[in-house]
C-alpha positions in Angstrom: -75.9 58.6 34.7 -74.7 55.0 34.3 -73.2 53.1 30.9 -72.4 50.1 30.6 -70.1 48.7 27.2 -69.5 45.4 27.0 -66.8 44.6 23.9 -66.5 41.2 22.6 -63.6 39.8 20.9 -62.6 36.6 19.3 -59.6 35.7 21.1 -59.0 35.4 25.3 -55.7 37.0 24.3 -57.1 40.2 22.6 -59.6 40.7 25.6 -56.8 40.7 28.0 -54.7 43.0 26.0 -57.6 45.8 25.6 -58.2 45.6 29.3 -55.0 45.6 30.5 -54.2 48.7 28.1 -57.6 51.0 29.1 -57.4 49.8 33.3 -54.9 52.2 34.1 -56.9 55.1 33.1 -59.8 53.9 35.8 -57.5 54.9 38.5 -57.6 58.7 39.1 -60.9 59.8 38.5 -62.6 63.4 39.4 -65.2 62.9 42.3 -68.2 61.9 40.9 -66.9 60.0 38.3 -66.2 56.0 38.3 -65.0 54.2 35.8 -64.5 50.3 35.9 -63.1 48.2 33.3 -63.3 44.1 34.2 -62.7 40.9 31.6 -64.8 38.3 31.7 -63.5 35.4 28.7 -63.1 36.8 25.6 -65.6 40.3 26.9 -64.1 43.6 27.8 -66.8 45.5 30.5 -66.8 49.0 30.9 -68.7 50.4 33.7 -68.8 54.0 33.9 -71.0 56.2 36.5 -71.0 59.6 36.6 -73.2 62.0 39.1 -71.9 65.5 37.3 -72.4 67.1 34.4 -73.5 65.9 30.9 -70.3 66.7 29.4 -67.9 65.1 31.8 -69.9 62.0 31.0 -70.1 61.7 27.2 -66.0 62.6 27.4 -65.1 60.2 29.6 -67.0 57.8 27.0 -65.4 59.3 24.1 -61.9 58.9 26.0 -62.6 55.1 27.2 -63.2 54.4 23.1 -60.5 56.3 22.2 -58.0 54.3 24.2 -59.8 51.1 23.3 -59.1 52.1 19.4 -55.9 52.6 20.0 -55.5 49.3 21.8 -57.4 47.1 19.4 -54.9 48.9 16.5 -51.9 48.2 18.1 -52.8 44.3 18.4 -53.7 44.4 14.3 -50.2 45.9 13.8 -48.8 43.7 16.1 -50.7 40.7 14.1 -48.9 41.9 10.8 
């Protein structure tokens, strides 16, 4: 299984920000499992493959968002 989420933001800086924040999570991952998160301008790419089970696949999604969320709320907060 293979998905690919591309997020697009308005500002270079904000880009950088989300992917610098989510990156570190792409390092340890189970076997099976690979998660890549690249910039490209003002787009955040998420590549994520996964050759187990359902599950592990649609919570490694949900995690990935999650973390992005919290990312994209910390640089409103930090906008304030």
């Amino acid at each position: 299984m293979e998905a690919k989420i591309v997020l697009k933001y308005r500002k270079l800086q904000e880009a950088e920000a989300v992917a610098n924040a989510v990156s570190p999570d792409n390092l340890k991952t189970p076997q099976g499992l690979k998660v890549k998160t690249t910039r490209q301008g003002n787009k955040v790419l998420n590549q994520i493959q996964c050759e187990t089970k359902l599950q592990t696949f649609m919570a490694t999604i949900d995690d990935l968002l999650s973390a992005v969320s919290v990312a994209e709320r910390t640089i409103s907060a930090t906008k304030k």
